[in-house]
One Martini backbone bead per residue (centre of mass of N, CA, C, O) as a GRO file, in nm:
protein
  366
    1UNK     BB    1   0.102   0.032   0.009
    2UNK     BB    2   0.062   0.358   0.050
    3UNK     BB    3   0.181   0.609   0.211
    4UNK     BB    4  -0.049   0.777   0.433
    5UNK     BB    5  -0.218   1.042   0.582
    6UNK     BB    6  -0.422   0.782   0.690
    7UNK     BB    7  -0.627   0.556   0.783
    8UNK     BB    8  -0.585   0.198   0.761
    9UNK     BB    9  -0.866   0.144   0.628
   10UNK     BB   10  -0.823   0.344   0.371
   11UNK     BB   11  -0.583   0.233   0.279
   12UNK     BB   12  -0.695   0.005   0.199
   13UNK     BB   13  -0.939   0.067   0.032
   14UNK     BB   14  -0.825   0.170  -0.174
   15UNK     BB   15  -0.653  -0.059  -0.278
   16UNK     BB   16  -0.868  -0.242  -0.335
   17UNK     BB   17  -1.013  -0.060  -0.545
   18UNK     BB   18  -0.756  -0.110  -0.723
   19UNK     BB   19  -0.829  -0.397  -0.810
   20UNK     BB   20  -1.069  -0.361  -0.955
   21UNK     BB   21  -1.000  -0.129  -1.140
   22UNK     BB   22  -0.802  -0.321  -1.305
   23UNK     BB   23  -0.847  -0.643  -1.276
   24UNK     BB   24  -0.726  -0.842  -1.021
   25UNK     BB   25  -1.020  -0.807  -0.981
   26UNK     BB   26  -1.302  -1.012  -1.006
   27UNK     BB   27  -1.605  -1.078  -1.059
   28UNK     BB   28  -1.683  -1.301  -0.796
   29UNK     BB   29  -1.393  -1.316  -0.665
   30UNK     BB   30  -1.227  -1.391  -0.434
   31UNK     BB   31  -1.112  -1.286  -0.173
   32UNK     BB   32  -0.864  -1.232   0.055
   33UNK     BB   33  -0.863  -1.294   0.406
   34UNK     BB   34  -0.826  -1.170   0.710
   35UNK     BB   35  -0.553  -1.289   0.732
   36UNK     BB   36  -0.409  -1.224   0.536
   37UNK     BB   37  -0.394  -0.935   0.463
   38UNK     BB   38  -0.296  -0.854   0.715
   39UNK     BB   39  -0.010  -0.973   0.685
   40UNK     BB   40   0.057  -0.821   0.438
   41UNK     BB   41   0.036  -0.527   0.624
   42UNK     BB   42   0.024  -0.472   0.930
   43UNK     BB   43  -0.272  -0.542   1.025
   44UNK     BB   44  -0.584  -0.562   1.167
   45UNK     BB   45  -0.866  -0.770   1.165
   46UNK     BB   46  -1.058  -0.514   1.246
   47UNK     BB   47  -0.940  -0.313   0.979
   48UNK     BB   48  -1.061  -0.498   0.767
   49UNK     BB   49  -1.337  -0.546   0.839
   50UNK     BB   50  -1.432  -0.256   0.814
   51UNK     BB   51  -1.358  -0.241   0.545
   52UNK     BB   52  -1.528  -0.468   0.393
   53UNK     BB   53  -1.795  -0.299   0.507
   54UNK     BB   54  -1.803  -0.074   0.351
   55UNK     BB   55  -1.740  -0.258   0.074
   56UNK     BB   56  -2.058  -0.371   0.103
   57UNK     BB   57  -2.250  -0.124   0.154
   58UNK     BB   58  -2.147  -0.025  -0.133
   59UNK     BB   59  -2.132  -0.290  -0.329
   60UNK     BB   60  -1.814  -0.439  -0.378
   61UNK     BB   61  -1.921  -0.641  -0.157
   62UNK     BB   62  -1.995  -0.997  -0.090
   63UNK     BB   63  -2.131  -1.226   0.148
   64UNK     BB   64  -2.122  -1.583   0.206
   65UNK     BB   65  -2.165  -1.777   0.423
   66UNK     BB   66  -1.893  -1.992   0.491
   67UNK     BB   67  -1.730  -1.886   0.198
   68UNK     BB   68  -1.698  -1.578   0.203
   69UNK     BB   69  -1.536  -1.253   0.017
   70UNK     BB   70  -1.674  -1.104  -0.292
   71UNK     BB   71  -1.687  -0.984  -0.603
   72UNK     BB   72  -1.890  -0.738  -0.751
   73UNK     BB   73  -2.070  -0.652  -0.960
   74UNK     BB   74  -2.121  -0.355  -1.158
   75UNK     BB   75  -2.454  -0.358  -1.088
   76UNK     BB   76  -2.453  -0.351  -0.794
   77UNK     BB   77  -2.265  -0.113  -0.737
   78UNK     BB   78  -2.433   0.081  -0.875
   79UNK     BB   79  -2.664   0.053  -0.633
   80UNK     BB   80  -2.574   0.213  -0.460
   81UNK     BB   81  -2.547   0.499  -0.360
   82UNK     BB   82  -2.693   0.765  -0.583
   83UNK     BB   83  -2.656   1.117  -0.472
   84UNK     BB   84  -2.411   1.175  -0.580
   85UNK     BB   85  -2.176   1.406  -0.738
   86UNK     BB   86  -1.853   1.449  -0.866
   87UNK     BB   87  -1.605   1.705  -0.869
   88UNK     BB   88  -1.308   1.781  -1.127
   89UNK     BB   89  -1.084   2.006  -1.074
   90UNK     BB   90  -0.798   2.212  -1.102
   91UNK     BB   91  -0.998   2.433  -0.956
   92UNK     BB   92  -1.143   2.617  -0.720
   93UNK     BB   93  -1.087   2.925  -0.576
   94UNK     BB   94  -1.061   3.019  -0.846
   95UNK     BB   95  -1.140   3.246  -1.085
   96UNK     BB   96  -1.404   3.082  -1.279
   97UNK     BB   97  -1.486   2.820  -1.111
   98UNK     BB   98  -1.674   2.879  -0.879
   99UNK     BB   99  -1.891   2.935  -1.109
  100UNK     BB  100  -1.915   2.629  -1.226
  101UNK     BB  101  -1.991   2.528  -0.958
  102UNK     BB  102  -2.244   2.707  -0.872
  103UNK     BB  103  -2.406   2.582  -1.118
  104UNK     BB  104  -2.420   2.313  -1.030
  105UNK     BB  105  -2.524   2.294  -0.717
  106UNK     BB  106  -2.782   2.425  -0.801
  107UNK     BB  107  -2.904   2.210  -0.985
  108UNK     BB  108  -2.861   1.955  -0.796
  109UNK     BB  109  -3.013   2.036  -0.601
  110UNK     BB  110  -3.285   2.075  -0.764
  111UNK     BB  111  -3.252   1.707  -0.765
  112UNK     BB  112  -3.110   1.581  -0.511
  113UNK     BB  113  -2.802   1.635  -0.458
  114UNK     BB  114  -2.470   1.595  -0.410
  115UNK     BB  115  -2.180   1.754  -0.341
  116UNK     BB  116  -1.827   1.659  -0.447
  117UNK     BB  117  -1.514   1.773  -0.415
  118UNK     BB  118  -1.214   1.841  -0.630
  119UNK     BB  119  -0.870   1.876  -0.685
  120UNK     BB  120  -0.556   1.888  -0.856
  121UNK     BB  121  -0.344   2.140  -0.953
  122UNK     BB  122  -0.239   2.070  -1.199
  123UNK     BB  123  -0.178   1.734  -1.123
  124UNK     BB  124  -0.145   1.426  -1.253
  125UNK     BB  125  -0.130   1.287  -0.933
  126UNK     BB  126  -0.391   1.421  -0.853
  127UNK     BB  127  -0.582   1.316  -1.025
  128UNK     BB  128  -0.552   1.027  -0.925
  129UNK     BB  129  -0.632   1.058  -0.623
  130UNK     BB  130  -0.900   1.169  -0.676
  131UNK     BB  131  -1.005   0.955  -0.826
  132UNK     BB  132  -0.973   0.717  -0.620
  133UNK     BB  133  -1.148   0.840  -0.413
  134UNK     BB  134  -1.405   0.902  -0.580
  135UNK     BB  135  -1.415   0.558  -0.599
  136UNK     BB  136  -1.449   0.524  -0.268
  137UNK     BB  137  -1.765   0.658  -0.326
  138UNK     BB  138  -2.106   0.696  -0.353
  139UNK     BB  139  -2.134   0.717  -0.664
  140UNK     BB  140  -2.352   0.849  -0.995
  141UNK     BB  141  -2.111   1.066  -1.092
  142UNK     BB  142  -1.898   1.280  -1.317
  143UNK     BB  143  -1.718   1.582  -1.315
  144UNK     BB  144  -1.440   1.666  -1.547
  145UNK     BB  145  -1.119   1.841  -1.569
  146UNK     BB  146  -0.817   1.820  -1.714
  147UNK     BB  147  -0.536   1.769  -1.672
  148UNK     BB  148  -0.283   1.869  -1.896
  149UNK     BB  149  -0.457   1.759  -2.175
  150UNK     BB  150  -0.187   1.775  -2.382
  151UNK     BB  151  -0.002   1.546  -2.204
  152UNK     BB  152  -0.207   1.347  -2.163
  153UNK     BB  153  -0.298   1.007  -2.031
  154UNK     BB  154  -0.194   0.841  -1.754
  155UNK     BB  155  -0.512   0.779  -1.604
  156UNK     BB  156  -0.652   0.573  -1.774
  157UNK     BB  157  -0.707   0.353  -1.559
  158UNK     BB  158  -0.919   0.513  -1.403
  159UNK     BB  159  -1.126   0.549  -1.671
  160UNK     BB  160  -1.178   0.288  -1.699
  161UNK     BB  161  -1.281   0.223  -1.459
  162UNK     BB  162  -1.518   0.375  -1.475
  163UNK     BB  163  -1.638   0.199  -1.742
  164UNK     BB  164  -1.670  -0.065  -1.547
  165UNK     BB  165  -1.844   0.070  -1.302
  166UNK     BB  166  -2.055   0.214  -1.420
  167UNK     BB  167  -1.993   0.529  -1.436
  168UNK     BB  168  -2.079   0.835  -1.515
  169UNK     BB  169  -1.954   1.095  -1.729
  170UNK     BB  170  -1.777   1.373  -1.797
  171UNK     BB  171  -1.614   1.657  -1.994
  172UNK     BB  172  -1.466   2.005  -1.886
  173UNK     BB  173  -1.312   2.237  -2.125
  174UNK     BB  174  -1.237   1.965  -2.233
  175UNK     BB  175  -1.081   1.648  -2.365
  176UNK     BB  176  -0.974   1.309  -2.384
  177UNK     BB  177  -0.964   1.197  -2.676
  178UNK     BB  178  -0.975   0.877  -2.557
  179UNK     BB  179  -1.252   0.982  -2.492
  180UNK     BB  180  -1.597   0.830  -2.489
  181UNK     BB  181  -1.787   1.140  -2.386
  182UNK     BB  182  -1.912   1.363  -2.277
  183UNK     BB  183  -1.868   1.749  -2.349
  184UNK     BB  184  -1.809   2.091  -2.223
  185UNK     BB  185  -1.654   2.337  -2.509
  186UNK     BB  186  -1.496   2.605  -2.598
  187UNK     BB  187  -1.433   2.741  -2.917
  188UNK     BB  188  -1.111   2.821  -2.886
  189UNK     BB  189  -1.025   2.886  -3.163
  190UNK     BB  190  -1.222   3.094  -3.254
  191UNK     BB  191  -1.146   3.290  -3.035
  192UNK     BB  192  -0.825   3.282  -3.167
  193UNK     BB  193  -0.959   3.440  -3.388
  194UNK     BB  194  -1.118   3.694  -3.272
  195UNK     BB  195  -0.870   3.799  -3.107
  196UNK     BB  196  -0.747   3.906  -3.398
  197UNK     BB  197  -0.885   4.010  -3.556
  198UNK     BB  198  -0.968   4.240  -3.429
  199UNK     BB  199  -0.725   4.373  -3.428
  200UNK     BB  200  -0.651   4.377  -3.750
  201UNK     BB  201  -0.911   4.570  -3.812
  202UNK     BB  202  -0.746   4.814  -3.579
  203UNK     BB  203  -0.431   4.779  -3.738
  204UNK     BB  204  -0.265   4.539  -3.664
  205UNK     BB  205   0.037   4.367  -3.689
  206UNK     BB  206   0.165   4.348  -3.408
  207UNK     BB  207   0.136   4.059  -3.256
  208UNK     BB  208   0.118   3.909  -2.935
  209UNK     BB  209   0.135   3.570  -2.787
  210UNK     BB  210  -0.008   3.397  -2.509
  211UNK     BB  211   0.005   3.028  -2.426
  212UNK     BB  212  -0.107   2.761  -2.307
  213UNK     BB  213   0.040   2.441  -2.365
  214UNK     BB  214  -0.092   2.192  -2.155
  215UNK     BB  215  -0.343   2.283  -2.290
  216UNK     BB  216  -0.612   2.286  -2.539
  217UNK     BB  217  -0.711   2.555  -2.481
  218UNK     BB  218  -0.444   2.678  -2.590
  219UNK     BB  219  -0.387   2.557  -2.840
  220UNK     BB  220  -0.648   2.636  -2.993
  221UNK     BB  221  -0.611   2.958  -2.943
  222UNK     BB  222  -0.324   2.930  -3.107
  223UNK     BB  223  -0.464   2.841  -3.390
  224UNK     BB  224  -0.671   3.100  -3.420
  225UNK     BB  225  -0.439   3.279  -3.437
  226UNK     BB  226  -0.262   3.192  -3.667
  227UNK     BB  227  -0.552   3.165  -3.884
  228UNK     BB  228  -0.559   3.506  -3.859
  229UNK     BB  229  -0.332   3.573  -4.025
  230UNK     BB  230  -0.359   3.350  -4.259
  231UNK     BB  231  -0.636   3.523  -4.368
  232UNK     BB  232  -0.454   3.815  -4.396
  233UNK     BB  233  -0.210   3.827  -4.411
  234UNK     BB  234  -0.023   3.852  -4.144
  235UNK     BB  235   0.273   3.851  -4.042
  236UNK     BB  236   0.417   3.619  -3.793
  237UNK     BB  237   0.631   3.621  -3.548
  238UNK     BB  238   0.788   3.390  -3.381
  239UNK     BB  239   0.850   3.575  -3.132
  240UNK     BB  240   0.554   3.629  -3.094
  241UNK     BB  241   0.515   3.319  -2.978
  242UNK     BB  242   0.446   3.244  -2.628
  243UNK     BB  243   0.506   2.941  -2.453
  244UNK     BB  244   0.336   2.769  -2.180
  245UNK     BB  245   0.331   2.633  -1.815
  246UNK     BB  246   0.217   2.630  -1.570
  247UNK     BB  247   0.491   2.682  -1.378
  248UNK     BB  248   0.561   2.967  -1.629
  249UNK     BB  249   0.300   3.194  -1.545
  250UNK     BB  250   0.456   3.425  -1.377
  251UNK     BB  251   0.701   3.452  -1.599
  252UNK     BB  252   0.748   3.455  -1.863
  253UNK     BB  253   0.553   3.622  -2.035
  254UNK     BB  254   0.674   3.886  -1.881
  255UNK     BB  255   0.952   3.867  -2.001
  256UNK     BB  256   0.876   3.863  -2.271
  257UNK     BB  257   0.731   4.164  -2.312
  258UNK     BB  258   0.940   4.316  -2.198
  259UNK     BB  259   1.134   4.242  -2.430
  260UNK     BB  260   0.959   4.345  -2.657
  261UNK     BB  261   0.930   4.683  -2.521
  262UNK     BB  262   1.264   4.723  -2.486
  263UNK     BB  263   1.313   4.773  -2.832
  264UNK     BB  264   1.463   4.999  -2.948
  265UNK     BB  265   1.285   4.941  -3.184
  266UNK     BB  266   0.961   5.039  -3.215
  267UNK     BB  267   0.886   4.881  -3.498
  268UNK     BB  268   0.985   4.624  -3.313
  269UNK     BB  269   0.696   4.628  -3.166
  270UNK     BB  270   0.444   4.546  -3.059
  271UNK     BB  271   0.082   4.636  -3.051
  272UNK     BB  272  -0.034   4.367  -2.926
  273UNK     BB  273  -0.231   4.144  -2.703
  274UNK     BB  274  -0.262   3.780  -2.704
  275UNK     BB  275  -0.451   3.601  -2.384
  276UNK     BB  276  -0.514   3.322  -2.281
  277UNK     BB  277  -0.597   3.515  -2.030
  278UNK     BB  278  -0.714   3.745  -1.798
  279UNK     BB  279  -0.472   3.677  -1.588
  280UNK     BB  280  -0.264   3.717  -1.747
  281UNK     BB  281  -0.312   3.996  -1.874
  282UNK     BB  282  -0.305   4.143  -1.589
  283UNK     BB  283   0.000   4.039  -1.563
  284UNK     BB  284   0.098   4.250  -1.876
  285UNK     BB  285  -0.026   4.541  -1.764
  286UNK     BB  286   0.223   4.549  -1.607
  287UNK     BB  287   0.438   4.528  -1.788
  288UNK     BB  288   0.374   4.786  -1.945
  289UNK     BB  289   0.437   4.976  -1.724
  290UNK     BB  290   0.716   4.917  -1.665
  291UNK     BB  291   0.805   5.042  -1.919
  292UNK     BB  292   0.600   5.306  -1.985
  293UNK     BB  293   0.317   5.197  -2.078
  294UNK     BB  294   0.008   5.189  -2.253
  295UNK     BB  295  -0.352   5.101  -2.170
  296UNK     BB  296  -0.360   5.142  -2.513
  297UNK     BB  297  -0.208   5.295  -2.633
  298UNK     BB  298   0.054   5.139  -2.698
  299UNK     BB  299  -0.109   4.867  -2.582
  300UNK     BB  300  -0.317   4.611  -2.699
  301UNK     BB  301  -0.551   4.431  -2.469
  302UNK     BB  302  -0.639   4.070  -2.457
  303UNK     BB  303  -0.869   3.834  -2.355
  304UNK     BB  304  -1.032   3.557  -2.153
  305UNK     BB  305  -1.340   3.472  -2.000
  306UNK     BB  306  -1.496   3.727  -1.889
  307UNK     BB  307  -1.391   3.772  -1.601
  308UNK     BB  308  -1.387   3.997  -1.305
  309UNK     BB  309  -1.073   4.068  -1.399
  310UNK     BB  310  -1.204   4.259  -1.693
  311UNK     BB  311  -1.306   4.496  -1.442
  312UNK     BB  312  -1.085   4.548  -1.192
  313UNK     BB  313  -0.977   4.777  -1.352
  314UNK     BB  314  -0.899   5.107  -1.502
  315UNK     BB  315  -0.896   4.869  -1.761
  316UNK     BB  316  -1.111   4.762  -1.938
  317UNK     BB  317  -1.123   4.396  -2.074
  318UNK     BB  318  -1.092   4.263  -2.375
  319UNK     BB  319  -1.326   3.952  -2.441
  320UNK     BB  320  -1.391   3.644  -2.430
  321UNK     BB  321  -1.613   3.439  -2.319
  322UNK     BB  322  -1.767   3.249  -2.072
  323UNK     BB  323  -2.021   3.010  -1.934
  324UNK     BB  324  -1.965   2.882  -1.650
  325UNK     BB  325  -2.230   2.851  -1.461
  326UNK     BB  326  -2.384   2.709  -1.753
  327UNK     BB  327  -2.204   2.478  -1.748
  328UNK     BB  328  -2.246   2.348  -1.487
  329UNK     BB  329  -2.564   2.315  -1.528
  330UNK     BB  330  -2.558   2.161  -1.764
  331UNK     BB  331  -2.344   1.929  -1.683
  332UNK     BB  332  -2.590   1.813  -1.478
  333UNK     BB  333  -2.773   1.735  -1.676
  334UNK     BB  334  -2.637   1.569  -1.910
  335UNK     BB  335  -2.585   1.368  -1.639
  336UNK     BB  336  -2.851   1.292  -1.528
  337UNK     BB  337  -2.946   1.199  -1.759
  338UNK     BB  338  -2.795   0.962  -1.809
  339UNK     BB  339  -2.823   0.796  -1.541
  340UNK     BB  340  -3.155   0.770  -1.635
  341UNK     BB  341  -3.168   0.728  -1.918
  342UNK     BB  342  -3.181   0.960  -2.145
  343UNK     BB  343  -2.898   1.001  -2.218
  344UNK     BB  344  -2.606   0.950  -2.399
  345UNK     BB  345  -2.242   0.867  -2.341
  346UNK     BB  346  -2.115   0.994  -2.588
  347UNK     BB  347  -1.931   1.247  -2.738
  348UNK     BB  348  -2.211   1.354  -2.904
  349UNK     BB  349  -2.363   1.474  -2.662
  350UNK     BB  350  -2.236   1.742  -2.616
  351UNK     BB  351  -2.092   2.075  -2.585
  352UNK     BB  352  -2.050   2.385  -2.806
  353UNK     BB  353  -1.915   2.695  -2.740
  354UNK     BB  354  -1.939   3.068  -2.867
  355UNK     BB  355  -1.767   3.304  -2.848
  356UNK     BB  356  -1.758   3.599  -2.729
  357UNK     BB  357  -1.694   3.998  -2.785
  358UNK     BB  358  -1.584   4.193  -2.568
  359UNK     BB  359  -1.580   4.514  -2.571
  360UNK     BB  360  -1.382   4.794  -2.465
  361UNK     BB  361  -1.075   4.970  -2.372
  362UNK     BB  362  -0.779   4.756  -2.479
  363UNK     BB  363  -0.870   4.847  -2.744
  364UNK     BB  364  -0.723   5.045  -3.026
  365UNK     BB  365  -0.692   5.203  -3.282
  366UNK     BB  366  -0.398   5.257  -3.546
   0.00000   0.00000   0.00000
């Protein structure tokens, strides 16, 4: 077992729950004894005994008198308590997260849900942490945000062991490619496309773009971004395209805008920016004053999801939309529908969110 500071009757409730998730007990199989166990782990008949108890009222274990404790199918184990749905984010209590949530929350609520919530820190080991834990509970479906889409999915065993459970799930903001479930996300490309139309519209041709690219919607937004180009035939400097990482996101493209903003030709200084996101924005927003320049005067700047931080300066910023709320709320809607069994749950039943172009302050004709 893994060594975690939890106590050791979940610490094996874990353990056991990834030999189902993997399949290393099958449906029907016999568990191995409350003594072999102990033995195993180096704890007690009664830690174990708990831990079967749990494990057995949740549906994934049943015991036949004289015979021992065997696993349940997956049509049993789904009947266990079905009220609760887990949601998990890459973040809870940041930018427009707490908003998707409080969307899904009022929904569920609505409908007679419990929400269990957990986040992963954009980080691919928490997020195997929280499917564990979430797999560990009685649940009867899952909202998932994948942490770092772009990087693959290392948790795929995780993600099958839902499929094997007959757990339904869905999958917002992104979904990793090699899962067939429905997802709710926003046309990025669209986004990074009309993010800079508007800009060359507006007189620019020197625009320099900066995505996070570990994750799809930043891919996506810098696709847009690059296709807005070559359909005006508007030059795009290689050096104009900062891509960076969650890790590289407080210093690189500061350090990237503040590098192009310093370049003593002004001629070579891009005249626009467009940004990942709103809190980007507000990041690069500080970059430019620190040069001596100006949002829009001298620089005009776009952001991306039109969070409370697009109005929160004294320069309000030009953003792409993103339904935050609408988000939540449909997708507890698409995802109870499924459980009920009202709605399928492959790939094709999901949603596409079509960005809207909120003009403010921060950017002006030159």
């Amino acid at each position: 077992m893994k060594e975690k500071q939890l106590p050791k009757y979940i610490q094996l409730k874990q353990e056991i729950l990834s030999w189902l998730h993997t399949g290393k007990l099958k449906p029907n199989d016999q568990m191995p004894s409350e003594n072999e166990i102990a033995e195993q782990f180096l704890i007690s008949r009664q830690t174990v005994r708990q831990t079967f108890g749990e494990l057995e009222k949740e549906g994934w274990l049943y015991r036949m008198q004289g015979k021992g404790t065997f696993v349940s199918t997956p049509q049993t184990q789904k009947s266990r308590d079905v009220q609760t749905i887990g949601i998990l984010t890459t973040y809870i209590s940041d930018y427009i997260f707490p908003h998707i949530v409080r969307g899904a929350e009022a929904a569920l609520r609505a409908r007679g849900y419990r929400l269990l919530l957990s986040s992963t820190d954009n980080d691919k080991a928490k997020e195997r942490e929280s499917l564990d834990m979430m797999m560990s509970q009685p649940l009867s479906g899952l909202i998932i945000e994948p942490t770092k889409s772009a990087e693959g999915n290392p948790n795929l065993s995780s993600y099958l062991s839902l499929d094997y459970q007959h757990i339904p799930y869905l999958m917002i903001n992104e979904r990793y490619p090699e899962m067939n479930c429905p997802s709710l996300t926003m046309d990025d490309e669209e986004g990074g496309y009309k993010a800079a139309q508007h800009l060359i519209e507006l007189g620019h041709r020197r625009l320099a773009g900066f995505f996070k690219t570990d994750d799809l919607q930043g891919v996506n937004r810098l696709k847009g971004f690059i296709r807005a180009h070559q359909h005006y035939q508007v030059p795009l400097l290689p050096e104009f395209v900062i891509h960076y990482t969650t890790e590289e996101k407080r210093e690189k493209p500061y350090v990237s805008a503040i590098a192009m903003l310093e370049q003593s030709d002004a001629q070579a200084q891009p005249t626009a920016f467009v940004c990942y996101n709103d809190e980007l924005a507000i990041h690069l927003l500080e970059a430019v004053r620190t040069t001596g320049l100006q949002v829009p005067k001298d620089v005009s700047l776009i952001g991306f999801d039109d969070s409370t931080l697009a109005t929160a300066t004294e320069v309000k910023l030009t953003s792409l939309s993103h339904p935050k709320t609408e988000l939540g709320s449909d997708a507890v809607g698409i995802l109870l529908d499924m459980i009920e069994n009202k709605r399928a749950s492959g790939s094709e039943t999901g949603k596409v969110y079509k960005p809207e172009l909120i003009i403010r302050a921060s950017t002006i004709r030159i």
